[in-house]
PAZAPA-4460 file (N, C-alpha, C; in steps of 0.05 Angstrom, whole numbers, plus 32768, in hexadecimal, padded with zeros to 4 digits):
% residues 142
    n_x    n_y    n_z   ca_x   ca_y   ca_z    c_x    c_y    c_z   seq   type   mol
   8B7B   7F10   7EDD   8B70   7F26   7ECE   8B81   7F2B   7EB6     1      X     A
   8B78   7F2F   7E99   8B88   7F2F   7E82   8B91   7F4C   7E8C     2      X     A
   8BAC   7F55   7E7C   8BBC   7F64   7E79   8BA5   7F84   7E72     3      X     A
   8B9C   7F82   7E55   8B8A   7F90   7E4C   8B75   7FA2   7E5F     4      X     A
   8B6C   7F91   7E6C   8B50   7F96   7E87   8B61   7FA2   7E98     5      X     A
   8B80   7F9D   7EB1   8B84   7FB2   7EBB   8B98   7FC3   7EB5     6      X     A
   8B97   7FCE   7E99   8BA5   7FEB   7E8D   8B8D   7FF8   7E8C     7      X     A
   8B72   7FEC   7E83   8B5C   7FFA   7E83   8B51   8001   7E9F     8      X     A
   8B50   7FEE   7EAF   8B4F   8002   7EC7   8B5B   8018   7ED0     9      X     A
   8B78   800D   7ECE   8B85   801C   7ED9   8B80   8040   7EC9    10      X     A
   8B86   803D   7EA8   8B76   8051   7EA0   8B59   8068   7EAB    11      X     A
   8B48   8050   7EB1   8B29   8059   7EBD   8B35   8066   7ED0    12      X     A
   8B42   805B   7EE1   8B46   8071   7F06   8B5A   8086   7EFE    13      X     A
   8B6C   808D   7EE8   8B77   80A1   7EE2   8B64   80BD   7EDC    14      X     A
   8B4F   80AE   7EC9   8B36   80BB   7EBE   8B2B   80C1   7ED1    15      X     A
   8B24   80BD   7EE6   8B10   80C3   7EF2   8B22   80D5   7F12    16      X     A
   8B3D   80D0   7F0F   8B4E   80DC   7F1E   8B55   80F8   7F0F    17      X     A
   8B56   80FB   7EFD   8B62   8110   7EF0   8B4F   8133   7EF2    18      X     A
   8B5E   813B   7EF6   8B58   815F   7EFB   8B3E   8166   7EE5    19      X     A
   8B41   815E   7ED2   8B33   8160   7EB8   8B0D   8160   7EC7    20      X     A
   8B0C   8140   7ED0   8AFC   813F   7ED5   8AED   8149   7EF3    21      X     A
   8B05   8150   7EFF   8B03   815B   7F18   8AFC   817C   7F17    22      X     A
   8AE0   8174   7F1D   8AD4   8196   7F10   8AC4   81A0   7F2F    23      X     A
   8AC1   818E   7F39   8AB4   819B   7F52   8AC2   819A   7F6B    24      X     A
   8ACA   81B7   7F76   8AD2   81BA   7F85   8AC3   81BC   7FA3    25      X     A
   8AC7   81AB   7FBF   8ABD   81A0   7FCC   8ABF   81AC   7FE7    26      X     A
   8AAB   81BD   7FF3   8AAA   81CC   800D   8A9D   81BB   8020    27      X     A
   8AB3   81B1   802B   8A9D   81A6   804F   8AAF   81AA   806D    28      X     A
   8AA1   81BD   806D   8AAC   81CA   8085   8AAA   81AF   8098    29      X     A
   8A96   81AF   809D   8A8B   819B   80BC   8A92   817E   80B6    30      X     A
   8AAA   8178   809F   8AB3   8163   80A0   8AA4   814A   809C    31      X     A
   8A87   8147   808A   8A6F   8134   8087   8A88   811D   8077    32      X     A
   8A74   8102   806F   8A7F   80F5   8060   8A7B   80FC   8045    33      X     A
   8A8A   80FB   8033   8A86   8102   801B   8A94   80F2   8008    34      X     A
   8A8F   80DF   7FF8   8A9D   80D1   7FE6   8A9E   80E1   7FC7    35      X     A
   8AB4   80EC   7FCE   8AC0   8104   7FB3   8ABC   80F7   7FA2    36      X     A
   8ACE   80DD   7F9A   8ACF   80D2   7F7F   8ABD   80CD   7F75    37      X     A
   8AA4   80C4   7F88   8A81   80C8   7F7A   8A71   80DE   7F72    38      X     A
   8A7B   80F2   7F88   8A72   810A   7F80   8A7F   8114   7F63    39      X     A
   8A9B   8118   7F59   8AA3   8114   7F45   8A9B   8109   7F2D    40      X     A
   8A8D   80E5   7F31   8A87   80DB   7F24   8A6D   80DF   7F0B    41      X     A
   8A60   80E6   7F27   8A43   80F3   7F27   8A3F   8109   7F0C    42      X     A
   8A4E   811D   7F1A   8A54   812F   7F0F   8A50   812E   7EF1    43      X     A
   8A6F   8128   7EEC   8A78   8116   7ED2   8A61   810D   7EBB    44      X     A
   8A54   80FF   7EC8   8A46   80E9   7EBF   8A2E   80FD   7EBE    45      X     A
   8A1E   8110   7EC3   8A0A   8126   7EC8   8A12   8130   7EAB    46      X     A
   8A23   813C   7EA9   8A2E   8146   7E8D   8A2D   813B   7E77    47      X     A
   8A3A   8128   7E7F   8A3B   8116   7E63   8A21   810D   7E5F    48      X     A
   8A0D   8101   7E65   89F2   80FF   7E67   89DC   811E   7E56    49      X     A
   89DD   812C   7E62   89D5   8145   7E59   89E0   814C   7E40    50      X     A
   89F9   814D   7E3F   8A00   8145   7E21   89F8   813C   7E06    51      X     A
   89F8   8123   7E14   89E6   810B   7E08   89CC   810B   7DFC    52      X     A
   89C2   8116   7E13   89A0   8123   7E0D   8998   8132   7DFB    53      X     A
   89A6   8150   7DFB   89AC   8164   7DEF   89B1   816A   7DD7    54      X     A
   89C5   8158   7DD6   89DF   8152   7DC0   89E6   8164   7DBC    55      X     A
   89F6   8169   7DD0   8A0D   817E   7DD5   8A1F   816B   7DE1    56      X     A
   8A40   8181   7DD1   8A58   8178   7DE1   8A56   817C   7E03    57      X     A
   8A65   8165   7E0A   8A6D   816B   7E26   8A7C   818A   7E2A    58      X     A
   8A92   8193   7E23   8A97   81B2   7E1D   8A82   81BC   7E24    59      X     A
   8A6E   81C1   7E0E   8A51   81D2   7E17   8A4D   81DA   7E2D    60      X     A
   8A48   81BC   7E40   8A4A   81BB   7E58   8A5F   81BA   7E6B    61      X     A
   8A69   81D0   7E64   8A8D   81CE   7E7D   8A8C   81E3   7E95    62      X     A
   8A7F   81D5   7EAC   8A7C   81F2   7EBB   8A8C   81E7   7ED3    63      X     A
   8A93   81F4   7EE8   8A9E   81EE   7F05   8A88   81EE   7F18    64      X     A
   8A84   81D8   7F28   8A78   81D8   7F3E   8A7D   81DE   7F58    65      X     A
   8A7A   81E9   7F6E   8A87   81EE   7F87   8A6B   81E1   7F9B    66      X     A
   8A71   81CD   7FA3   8A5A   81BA   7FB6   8A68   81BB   7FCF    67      X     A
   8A54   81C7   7FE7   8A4D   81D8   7FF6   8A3C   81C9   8014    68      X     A
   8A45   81B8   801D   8A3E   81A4   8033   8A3B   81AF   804C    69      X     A
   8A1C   81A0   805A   8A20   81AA   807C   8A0D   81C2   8081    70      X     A
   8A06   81CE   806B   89F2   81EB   8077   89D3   81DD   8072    71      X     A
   89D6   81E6   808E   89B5   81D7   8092   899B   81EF   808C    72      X     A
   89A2   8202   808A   898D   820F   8087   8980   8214   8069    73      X     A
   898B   8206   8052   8989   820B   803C   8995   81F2   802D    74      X     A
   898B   81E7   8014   8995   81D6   8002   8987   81E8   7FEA    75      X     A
   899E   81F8   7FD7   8998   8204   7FBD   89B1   8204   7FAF    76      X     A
   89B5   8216   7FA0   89C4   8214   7F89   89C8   8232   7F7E    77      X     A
   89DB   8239   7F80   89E0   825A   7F69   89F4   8256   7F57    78      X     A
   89EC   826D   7F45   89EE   826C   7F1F   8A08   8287   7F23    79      X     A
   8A25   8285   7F18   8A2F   829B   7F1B   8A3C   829B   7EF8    80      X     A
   8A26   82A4   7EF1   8A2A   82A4   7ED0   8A42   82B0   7EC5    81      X     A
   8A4C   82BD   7ECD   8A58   82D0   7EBC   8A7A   82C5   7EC4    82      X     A
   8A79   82AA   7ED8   8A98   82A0   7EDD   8A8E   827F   7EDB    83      X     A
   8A7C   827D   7ECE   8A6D   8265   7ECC   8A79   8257   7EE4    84      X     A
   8A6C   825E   7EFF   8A6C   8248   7F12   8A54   8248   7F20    85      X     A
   8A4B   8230   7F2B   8A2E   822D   7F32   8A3D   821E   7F49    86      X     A
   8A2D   8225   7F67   8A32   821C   7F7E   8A15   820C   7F90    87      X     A
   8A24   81F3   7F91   8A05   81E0   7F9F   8A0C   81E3   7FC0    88      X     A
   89F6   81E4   7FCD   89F2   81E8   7FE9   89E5   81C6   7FEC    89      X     A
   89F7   81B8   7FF7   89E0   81A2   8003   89F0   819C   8028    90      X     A
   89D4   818C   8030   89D3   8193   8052   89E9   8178   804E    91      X     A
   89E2   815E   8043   89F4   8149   8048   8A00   813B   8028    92      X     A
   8A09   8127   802A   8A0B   811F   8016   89EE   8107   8009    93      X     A
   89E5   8110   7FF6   89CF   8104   7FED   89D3   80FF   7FCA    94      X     A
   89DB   80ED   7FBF   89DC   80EB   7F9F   89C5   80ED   7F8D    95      X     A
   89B6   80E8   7F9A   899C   80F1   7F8B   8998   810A   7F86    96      X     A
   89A1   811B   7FA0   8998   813E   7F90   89B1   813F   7F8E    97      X     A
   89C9   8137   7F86   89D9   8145   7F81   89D7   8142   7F60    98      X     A
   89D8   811F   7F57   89D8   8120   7F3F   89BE   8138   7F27    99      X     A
   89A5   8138   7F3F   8991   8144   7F36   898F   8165   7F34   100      X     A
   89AA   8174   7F3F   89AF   8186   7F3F   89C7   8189   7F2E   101      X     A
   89D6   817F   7F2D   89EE   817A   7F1A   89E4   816D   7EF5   102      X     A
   89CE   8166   7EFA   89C0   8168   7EDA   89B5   817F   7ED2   103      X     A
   899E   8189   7EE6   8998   81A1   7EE0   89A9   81BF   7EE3   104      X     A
   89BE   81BB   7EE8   89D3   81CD   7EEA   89E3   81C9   7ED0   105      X     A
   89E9   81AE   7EC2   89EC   81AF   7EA6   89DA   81B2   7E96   106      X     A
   89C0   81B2   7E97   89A6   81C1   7E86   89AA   81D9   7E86   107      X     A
   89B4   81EE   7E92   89AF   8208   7EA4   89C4   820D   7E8A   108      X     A
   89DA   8201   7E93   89F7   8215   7E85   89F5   820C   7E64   109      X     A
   89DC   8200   7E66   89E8   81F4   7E48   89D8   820E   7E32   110      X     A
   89CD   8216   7E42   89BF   8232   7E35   89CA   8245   7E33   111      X     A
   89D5   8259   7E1B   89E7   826C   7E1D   89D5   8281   7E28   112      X     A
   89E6   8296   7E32   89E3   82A9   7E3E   89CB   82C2   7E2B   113      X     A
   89D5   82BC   7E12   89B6   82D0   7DFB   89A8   82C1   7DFA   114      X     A
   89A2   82A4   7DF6   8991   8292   7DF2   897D   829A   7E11   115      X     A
   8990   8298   7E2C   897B   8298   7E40   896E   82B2   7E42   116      X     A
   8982   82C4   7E39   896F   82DC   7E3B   895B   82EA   7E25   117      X     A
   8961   82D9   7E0B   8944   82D5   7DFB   892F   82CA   7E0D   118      X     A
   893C   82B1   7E0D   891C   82A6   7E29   890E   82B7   7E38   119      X     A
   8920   82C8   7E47   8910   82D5   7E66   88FF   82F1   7E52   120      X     A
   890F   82FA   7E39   8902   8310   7E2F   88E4   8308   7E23   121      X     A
   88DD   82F0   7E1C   88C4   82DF   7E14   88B7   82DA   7E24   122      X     A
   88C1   82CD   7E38   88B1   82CA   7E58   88A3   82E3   7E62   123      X     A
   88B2   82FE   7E5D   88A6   830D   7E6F   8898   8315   7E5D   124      X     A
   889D   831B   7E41   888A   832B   7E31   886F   8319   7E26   125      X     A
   886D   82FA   7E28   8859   82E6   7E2A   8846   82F3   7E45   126      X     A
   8856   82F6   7E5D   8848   82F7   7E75   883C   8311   7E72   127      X     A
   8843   8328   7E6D   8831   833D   7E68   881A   8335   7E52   128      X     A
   881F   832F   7E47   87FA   8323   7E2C   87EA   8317   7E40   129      X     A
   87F9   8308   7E54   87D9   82F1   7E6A   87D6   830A   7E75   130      X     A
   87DD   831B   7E7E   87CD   8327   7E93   87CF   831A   7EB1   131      X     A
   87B8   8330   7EBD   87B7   8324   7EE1   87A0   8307   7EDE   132      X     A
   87A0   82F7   7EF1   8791   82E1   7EF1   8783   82E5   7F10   133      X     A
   876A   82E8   7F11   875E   82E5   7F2A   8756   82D6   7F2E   134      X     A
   8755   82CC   7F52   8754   82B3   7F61   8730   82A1   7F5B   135      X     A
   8724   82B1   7F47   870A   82A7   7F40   871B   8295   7F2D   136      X     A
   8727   82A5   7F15   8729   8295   7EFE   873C   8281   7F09   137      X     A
   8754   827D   7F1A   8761   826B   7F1F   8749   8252   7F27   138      X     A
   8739   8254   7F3F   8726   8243   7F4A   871E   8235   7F29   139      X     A
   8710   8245   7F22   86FE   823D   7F07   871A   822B   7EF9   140      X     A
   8724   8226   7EF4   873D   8210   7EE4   8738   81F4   7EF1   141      X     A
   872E   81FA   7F07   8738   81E0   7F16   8720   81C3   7F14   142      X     A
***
């Protein structure tokens, strides 16, 4: 292996070891398997992606995660805006909803706090102009 290739690894596992990127802090009581450094990875990589999309800095998107393993009665997610931390509930480890919650959790924060509450003030004041909708006119759409 040339010289070059492992400083660069060795670099990569610093990067991906380092506090910086270590943003989600990891609850499992009941001791499941959990491969952190993916979960981490995941993470990471959710951000930067959304980013991407957006085109927004990663910054933009700088929030703390606290992932939340083992409760079977629920798999959700809460918004604690005002310490920007958002907490995922999942029953096991699954990368599909994690990465799929860990994107839309960078969609979420990437909205400032006037921006979202322009939104909800449009939403509701849109929703009063429709009016009530009765179960005739719903039928009749279909």
């Amino acid at each position: 292996m040339p010289p070059s290739f492992g400083v660069a690894i060795r670099c990569l596992l610093v990067l991906i070891c380092s506090p910086v990127l270590a943003q989600v802090t990891i609850i499992n009581p009941h001791q499941l398997e959990v491969p952190e450094q993916r979960v981490q990875a995941i993470f990471h990589a959710s951000r930067e992606v959304v980013a991407r999309e957006f085109q927004k800095s990663e910054t933009e998107i700088d929030f703390a995660l606290v992932l939340v393993f083992g409760d079977d009665s629920y798999e959700q997610y809460t918004a604690d805006e005002k310490r920007q931390v958002y907490t995922l509930y999942l029953h096991r480890w699954d990368e599909v909803k994690f990465a799929t919650s860990a994107m839309r959790l960078a969609i979420q924060h990437m909205v400032s706090h006037r921006r979202r509450d322009q939104l909800v003030t449009e939403i509701l004041e849109r929703s009063k102009r429709i009016g009530p909708v009765s179960v005739h006119d719903l039928q009749g759409r279909q």
